[in-house]
C-alpha positions as CSV (number, residue, x, y, z in Angstrom):
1,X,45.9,-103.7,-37.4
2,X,43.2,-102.8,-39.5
3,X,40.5,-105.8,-40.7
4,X,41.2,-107.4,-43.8
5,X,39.4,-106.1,-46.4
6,X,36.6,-108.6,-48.0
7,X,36.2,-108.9,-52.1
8,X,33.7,-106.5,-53.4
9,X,33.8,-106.6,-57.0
10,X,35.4,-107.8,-60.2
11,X,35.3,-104.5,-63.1
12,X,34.7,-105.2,-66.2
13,X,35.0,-102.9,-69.4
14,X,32.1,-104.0,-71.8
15,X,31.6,-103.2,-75.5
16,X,27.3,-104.5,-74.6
17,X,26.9,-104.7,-70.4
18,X,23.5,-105.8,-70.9
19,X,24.5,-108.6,-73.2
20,X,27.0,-109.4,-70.7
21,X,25.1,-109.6,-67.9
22,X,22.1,-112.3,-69.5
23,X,25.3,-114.4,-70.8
24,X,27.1,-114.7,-67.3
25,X,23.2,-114.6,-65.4
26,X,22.4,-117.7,-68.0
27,X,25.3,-119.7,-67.5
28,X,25.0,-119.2,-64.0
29,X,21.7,-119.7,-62.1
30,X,22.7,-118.3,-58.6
31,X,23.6,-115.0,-59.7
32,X,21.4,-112.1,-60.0
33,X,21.2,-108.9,-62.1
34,X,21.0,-104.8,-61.0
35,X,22.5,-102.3,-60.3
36,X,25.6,-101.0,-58.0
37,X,26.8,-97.3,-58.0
38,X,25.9,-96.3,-61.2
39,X,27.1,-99.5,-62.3
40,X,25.4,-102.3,-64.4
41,X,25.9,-105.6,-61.7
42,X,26.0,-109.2,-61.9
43,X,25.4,-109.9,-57.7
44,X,26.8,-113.3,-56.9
45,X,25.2,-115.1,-53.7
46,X,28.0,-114.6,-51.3
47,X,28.0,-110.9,-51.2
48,X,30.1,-110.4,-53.5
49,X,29.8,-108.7,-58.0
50,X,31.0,-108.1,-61.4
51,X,30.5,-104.7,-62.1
52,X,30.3,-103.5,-65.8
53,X,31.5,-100.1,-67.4
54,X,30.1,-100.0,-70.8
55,X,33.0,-98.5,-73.7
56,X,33.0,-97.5,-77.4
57,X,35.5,-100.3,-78.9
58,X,35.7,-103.5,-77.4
59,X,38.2,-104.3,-74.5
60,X,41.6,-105.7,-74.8
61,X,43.2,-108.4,-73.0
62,X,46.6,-107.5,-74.7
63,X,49.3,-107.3,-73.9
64,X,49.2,-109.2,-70.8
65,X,48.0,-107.2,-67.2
66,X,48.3,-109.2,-64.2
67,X,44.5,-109.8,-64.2
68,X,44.2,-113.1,-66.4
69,X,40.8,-114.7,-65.6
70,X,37.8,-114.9,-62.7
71,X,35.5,-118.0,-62.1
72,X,33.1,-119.9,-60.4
73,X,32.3,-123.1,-58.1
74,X,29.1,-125.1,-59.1
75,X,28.1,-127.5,-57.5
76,X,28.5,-130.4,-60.3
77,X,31.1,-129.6,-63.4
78,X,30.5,-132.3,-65.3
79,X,26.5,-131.5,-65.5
80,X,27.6,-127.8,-66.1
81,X,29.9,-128.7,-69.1
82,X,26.9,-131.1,-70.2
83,X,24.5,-128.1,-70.3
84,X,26.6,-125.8,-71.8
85,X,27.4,-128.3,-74.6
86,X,23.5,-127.7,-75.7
87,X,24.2,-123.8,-75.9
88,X,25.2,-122.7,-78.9
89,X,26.2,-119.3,-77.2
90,X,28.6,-120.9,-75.1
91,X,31.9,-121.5,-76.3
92,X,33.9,-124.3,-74.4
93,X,37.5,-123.8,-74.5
94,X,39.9,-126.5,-74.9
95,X,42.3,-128.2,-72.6
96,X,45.7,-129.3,-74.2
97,X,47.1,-132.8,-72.2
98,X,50.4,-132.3,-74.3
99,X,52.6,-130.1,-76.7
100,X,51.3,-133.3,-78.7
101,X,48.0,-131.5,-79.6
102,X,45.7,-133.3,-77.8
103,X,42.5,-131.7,-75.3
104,X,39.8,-132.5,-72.9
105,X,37.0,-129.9,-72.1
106,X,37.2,-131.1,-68.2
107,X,40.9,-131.1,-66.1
108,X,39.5,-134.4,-64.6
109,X,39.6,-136.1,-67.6
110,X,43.3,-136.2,-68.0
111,X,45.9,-137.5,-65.9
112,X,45.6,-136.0,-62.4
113,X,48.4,-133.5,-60.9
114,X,51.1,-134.4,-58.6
115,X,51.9,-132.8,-54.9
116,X,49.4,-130.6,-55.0
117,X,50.3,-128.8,-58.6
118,X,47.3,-129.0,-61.1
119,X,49.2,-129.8,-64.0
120,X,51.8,-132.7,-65.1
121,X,55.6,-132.1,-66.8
122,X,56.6,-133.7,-70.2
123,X,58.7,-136.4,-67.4
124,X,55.7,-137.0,-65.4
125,X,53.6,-137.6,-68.4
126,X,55.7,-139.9,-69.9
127,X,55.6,-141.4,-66.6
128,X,51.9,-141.7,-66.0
129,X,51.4,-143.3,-69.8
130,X,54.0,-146.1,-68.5
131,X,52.3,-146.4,-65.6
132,X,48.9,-147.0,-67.1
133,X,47.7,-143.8,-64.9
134,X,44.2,-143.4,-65.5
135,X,42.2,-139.8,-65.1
136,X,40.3,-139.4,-62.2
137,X,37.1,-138.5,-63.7
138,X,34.4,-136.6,-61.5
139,X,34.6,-132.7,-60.8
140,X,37.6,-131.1,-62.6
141,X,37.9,-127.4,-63.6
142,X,36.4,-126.4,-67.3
143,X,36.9,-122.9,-69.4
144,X,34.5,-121.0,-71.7
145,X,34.8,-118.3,-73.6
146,X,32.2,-115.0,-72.3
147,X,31.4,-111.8,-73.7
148,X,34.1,-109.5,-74.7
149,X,36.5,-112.4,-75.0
150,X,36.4,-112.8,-71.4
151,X,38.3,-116.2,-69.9
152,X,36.2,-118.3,-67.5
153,X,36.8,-121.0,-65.5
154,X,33.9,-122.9,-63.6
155,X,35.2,-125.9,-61.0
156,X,33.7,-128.1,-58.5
157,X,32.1,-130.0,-57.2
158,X,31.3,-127.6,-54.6
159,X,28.3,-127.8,-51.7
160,X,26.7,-123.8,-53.9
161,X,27.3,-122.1,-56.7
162,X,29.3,-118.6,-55.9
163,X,31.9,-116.7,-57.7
164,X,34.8,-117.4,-56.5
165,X,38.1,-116.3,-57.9
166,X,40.2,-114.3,-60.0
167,X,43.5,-115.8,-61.5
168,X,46.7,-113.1,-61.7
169,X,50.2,-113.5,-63.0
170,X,52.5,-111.6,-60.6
171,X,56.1,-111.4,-61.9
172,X,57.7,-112.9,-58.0
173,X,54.2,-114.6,-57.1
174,X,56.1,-115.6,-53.3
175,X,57.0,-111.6,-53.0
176,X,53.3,-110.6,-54.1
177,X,51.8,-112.5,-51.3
178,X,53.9,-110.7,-49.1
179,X,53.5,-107.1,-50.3
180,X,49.2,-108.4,-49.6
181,X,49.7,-109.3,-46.5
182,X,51.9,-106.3,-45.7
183,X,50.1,-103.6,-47.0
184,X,46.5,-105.3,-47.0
185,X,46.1,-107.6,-43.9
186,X,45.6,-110.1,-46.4
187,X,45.9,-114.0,-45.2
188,X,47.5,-116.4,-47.4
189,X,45.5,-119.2,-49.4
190,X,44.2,-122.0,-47.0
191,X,45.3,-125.1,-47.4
192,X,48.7,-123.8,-49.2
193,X,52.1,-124.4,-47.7
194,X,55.6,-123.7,-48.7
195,X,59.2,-122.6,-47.4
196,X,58.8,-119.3,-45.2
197,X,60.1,-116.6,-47.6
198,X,61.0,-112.7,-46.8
199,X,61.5,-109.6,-48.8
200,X,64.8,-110.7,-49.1
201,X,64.5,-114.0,-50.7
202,X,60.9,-114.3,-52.1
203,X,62.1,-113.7,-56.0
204,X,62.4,-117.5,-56.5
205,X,62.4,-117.8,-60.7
206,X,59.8,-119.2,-62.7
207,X,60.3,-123.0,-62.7
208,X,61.8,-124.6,-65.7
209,X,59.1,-127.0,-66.7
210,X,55.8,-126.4,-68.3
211,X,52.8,-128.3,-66.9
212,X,49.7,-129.9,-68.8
213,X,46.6,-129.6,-68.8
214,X,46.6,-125.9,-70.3
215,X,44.7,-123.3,-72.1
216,X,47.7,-123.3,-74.9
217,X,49.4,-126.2,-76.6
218,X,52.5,-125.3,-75.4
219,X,51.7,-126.2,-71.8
220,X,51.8,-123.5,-68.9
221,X,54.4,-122.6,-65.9
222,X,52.7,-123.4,-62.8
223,X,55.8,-123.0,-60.0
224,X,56.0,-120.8,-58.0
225,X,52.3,-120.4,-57.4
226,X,50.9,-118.3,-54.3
227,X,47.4,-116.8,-53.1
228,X,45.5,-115.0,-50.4
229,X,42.1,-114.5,-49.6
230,X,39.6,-112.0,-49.1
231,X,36.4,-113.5,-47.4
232,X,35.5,-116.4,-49.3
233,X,37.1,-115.3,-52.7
234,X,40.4,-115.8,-53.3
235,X,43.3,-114.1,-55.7
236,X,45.1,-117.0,-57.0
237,X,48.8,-116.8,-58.5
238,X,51.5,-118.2,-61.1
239,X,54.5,-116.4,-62.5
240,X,54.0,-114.5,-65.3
241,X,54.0,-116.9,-68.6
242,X,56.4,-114.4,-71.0
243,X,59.6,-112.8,-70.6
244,X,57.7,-109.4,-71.8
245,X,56.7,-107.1,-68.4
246,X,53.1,-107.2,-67.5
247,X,51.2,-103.9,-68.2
248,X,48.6,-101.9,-66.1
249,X,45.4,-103.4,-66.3
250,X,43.4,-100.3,-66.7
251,X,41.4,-100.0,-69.7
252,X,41.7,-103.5,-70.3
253,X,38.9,-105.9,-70.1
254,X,39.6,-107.0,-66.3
255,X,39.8,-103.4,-65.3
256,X,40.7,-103.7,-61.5
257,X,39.8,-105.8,-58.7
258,X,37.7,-104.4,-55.7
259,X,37.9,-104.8,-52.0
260,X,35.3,-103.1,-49.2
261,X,37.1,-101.5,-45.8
262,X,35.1,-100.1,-42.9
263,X,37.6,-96.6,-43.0
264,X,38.8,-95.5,-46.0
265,X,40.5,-92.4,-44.5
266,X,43.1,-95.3,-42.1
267,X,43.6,-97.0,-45.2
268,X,44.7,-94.0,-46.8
269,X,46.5,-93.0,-44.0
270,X,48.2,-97.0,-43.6
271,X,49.3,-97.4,-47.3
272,X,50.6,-94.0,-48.2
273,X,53.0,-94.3,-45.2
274,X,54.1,-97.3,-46.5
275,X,54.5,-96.1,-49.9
276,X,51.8,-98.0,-51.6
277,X,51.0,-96.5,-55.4
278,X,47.7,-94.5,-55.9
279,X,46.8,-94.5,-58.9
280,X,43.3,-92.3,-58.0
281,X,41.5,-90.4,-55.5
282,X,40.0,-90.6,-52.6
283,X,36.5,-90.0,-54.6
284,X,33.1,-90.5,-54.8
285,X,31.7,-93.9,-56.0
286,X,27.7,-94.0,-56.2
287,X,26.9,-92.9,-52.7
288,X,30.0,-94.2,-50.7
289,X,33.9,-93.4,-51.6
290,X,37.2,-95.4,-53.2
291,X,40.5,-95.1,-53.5
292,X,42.6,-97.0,-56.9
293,X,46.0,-98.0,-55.6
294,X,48.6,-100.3,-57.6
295,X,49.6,-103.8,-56.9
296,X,52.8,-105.4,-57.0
297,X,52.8,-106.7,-60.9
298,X,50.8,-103.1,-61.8
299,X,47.0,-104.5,-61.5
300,X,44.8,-101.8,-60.3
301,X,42.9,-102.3,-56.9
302,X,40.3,-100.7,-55.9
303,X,39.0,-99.8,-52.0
304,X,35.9,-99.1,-51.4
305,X,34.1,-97.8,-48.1
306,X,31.5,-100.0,-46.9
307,X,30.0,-98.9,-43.1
């Protein structure tokens, strides 16, 4: 079996890179700017970027790819939301507790999530307000609006700042997990458990209930959820939110999703025997080579040769 791949980069399509890069290298201190094949970079402190392609109009998050958002850890969240309250570029992002209209700029300041699910149904809300269920306070996870409309979420508390994720829709999250670890050695998400599933059984529906805290009023599906990871960076998943299919994510703002491999000419060889999409090359990138291939819900992935 070839090594699982680690997480190279996140690509982003960027009406002003350079703009881009001081918001995200002001907001967070660990992070670094330069330069990566060509490529305007933010470099993160575990290894890992966000590259930047600049383009004449800017990108569109519409409709919906697969690719819905990338974060952060820091180490406190509740300082970070109190410093980025004092800049006026930053602009925090509401959480909605209820259909009911009311928010909280920090998850942790709502009622906490049951069995492991970050989010609360209407049943178990109406639940926790009988109960007198207090939130938890402390570290929580937070959103803020970045350059080019870009969705970011920044949790802890966490022992160092790093980025850390990126946040998909996947139309059978269970089946996508299986096509990653199938086709990419990928392993699944520590500390997540469920029912064994195949190929034959892993297209469980969306659950029924929306969950609180959310981005929209309206409250978000959260089951089933799945993930891997790729070194420390992990591709997290729920089902996608709309009955509308999810489009390619090329030429959107989240572009594609990068991971490095030691031989790119096996992984070539490994996924078009097993009938994986490319969607580009083999070609040159700066002074190594990549491959684009297609995931399971369309989102473009690129593999990039690191010796």
């Amino acid at each position: 079996m070839l090594p699982t791949p680690k997480f190279h980069h996140l690509h982003l399509n960027s009406a002003d890179p350079d703009a881009a890069l001081g918001f995200y290298a002001r907001q967070f201190a660990s992070t670094a700017r330069g330069l990566w094949g060509g490529f305007p970079a933010l470099k993160s402190p575990n290894d890992v970027m966000v590259l930047f392609t600049k383009v004449d109009r800017p990108p569109t998050r519409e409709p919906q790819s697969a690719i819905w958002h990338f974060g952060w850890h820091v180490t406190h969240s509740r300082r970070s939301l109190e410093a980025y309250k004092t800049r006026p570029e930053v602009e925090l992002l509401p959480l909605y507790t209820s259909d009911e209209g009311a928010a909280v700029l920090i998850s942790s300041d709502t009622w906490p999530g049951q069995g492991g699910v970050l989010g609360l149904t209407r049943d178990q809300i109406a639940e926790a307000r009988e109960k007198g269920t207090r939130p938890a306070g402390g570290g929580g996870f937070a959103y803020m609006r970045g350059p080019d409309d870009a969705l970011v979420e920044y949790a802890g508390d966490h022992p160092a700042e790093r980025f850390n994720h990126v946040h998909l829709y996947q139309e059978h999250p269970l089946c996508a997990q299986l096509w990653y670890e199938k086709h990419l050695n990928a392993r699944p998400r520590s500390g997540w458990s469920g029912a064994a599933v195949t190929e034959a059984d892993c297209g469980v529906p969306r659950g029924p209930d929306r969950t609180w805290p959310a981005l929209n009023r309206e409250g978000m599906f959260r089951s089933p959820r799945a993930g891997v990871e790729f070194g420390d960076v992990a591709l997290i998943w729920y089902a996608n939110q709309s009955d509308t299919p999810l489009v390619s994510s090329r030429g959107q703002l989240q572009d594609h999703v990068a991971l490095s491999v030691g031989d790119l000419d096996a992984w070539v060889e490994k996924l078009r025997g097993e009938g994986v999409t490319f969607l580009e090359g083999p070609y040159r990138l700066g002074d190594t080579r990549a491959v684009m291939i297609e995931g399971p819900s369309r989102e473009a992935l690129e593999l990039v040769e690191v010796r």
